[in-house]
C-alpha positions as CSV (number, residue, x, y, z in Angstrom):
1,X,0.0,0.0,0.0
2,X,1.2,3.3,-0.7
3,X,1.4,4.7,3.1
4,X,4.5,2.2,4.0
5,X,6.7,4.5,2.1
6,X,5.8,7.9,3.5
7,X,8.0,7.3,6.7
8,X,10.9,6.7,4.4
9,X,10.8,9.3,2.5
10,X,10.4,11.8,5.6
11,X,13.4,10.0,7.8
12,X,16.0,8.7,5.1
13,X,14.8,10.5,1.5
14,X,18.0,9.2,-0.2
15,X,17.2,5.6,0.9
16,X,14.0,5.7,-0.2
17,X,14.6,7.6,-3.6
18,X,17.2,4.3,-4.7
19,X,14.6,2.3,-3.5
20,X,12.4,3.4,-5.8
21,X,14.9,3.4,-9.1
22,X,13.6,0.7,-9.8
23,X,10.0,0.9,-9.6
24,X,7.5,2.0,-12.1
25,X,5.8,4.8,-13.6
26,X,2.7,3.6,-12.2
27,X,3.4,2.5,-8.5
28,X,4.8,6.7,-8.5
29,X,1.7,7.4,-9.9
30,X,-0.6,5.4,-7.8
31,X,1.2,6.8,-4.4
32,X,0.8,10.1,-5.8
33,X,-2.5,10.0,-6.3
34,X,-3.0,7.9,-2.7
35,X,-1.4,10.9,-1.5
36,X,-3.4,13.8,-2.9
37,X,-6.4,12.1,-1.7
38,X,-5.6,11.7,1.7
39,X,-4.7,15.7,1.2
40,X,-7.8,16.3,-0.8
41,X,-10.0,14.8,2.0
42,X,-8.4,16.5,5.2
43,X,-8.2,19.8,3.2
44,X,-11.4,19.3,2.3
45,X,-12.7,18.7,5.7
46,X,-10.3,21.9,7.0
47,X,-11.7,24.1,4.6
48,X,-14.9,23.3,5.0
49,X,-14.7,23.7,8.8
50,X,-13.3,27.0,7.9
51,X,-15.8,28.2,5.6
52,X,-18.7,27.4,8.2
53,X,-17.3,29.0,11.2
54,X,-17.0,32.3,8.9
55,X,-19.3,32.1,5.9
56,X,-22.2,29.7,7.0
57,X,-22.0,28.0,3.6
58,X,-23.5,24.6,2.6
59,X,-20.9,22.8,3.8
60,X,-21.1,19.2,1.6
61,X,-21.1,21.0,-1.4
62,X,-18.0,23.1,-0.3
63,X,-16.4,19.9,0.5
64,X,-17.0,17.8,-2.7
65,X,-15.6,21.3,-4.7
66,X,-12.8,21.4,-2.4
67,X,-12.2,17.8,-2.6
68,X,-12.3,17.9,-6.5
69,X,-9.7,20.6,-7.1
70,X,-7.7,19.4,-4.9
71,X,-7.5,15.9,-6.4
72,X,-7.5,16.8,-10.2
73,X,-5.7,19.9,-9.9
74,X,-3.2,18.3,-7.5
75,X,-3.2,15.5,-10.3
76,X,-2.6,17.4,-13.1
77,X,-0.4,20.0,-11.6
78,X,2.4,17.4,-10.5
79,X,2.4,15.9,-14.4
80,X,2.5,19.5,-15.8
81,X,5.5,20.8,-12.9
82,X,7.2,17.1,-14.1
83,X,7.5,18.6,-17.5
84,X,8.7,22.3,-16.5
85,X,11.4,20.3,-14.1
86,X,12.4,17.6,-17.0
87,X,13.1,20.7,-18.9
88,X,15.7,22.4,-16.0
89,X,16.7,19.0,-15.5
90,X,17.6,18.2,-19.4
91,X,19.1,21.6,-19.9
92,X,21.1,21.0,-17.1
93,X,22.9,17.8,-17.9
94,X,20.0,15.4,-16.7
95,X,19.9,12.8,-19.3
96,X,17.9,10.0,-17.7
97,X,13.7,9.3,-18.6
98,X,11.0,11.4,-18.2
99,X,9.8,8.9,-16.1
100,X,12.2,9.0,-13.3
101,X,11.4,13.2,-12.8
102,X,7.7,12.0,-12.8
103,X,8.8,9.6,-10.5
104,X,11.0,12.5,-8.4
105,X,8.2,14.8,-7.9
106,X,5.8,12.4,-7.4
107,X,7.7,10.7,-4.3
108,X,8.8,14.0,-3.5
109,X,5.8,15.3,-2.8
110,X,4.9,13.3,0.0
111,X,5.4,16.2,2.6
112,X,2.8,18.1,1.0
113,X,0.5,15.3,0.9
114,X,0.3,14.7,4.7
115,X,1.4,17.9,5.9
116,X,-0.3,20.3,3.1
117,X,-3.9,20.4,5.1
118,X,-2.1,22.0,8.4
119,X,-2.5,25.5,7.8
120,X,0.9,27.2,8.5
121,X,2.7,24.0,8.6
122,X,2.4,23.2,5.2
123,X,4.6,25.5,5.0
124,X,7.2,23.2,6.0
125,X,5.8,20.5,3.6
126,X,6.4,22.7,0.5
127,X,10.0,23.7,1.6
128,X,10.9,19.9,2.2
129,X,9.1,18.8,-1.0
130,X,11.5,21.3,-2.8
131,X,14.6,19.8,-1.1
132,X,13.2,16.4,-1.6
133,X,13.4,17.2,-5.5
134,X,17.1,18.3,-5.6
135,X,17.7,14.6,-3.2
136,X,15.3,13.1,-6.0
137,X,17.2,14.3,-8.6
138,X,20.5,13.4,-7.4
139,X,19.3,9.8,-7.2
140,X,17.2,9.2,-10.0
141,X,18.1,11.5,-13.2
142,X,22.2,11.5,-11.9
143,X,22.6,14.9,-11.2
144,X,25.7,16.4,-9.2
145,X,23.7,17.8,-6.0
146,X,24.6,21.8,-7.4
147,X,23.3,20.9,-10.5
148,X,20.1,19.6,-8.6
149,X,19.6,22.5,-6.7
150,X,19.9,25.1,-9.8
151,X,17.3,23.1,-11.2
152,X,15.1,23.2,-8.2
153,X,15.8,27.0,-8.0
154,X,15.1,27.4,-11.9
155,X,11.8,25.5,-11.3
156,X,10.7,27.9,-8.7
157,X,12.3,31.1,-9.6
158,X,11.2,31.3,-13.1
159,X,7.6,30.9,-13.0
160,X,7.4,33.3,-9.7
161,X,9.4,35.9,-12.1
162,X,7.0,35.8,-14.4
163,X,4.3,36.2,-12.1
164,X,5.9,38.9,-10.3
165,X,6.5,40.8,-14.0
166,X,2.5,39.8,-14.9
167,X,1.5,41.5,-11.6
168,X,3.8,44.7,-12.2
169,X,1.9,45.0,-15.9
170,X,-0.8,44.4,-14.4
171,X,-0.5,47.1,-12.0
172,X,0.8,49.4,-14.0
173,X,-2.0,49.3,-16.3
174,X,-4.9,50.0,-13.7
175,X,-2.6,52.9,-12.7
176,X,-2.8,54.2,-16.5
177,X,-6.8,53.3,-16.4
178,X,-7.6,56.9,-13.4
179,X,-10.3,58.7,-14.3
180,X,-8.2,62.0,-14.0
């Protein structure tokens, strides 16, 4: 079952990353998804809690929303941030499969899976999911650990960039849009 490898991956990530060299696609792809479900459910229940206390709101359909997003979007987001990282990773000197950066974020995220639906301490589940890639990808695509962590950086950095610059545009344009 996919919960016997979340302790490893928390206590000796290095271990557990050679471990799973030689797994498959799928078995990373079915403990993902085991994963984001046990984080779509207790977000879901969190959020919904939340939204109560404050708002009042119909709770069970806040839930099954919440609970939705969470698990496609959590889905799809890990498979499309694989891609961006193969990219870094590639460009970088990583010249293993596609399958074994699927296979890094994937495992990688398990911090974020159990520690995501904490508010403020997922915090700590998305810093050690990023330094769980740069182990990842020291073990599975062969990387020198420097190289790993540019790529982790470039993963990060670049897209927040862009959003920063969107956001400045953005700005900028409501500032041109006064009535005087």
């Amino acid at each position: 079952m996919c919960f016997k490898k979340i302790i490893p991956f928390f206590a000796a990530p290095a271990k557990a990353f050679e471990a799973e060299r030689r797994e498959n696609l799928f078995e990373a792809l079915k403990y993902g998804l085991c994963g984001i479900a046990v984080l779509a459910v207790l977000s879901g229940i969190v959020s919904t809690v939340i939204l109560k206390a404050v708002a009042g709101s119909n709770v069970v359909f806040a839930f099954l929303f919440l609970f939705l997003i969470t698990l496609v979007g959590g889905f799809l987001g890990l498979v499309f941030y694989s891609l961006w990282l193969h990219l870094w990773t590639y460009l970088l000197g990583g010249r293993e499969e596609f399958e074994n950066t699927v296979k890094t974020v994937f495992y990688a995220a398990t911090p974020v899976y159990y520690l995501g639906w904490i508010p403020f301490v997922s915090i700590i589940g998305l810093v050690w999911f990023f330094v769980l890639q740069a182990v990842g990808l020291t073990k599975l695509q062969k990387l020198s650990t420097g190289s790993a962590i540019l790529v982790v950086l470039a993963g990060i950095l670049i897209p927040l960039a862009l959003m920063g610059i969107m956001l400045l545009g953005a700005l900028m344009g409501l500032q041109t849009m006064r009535p005087f």
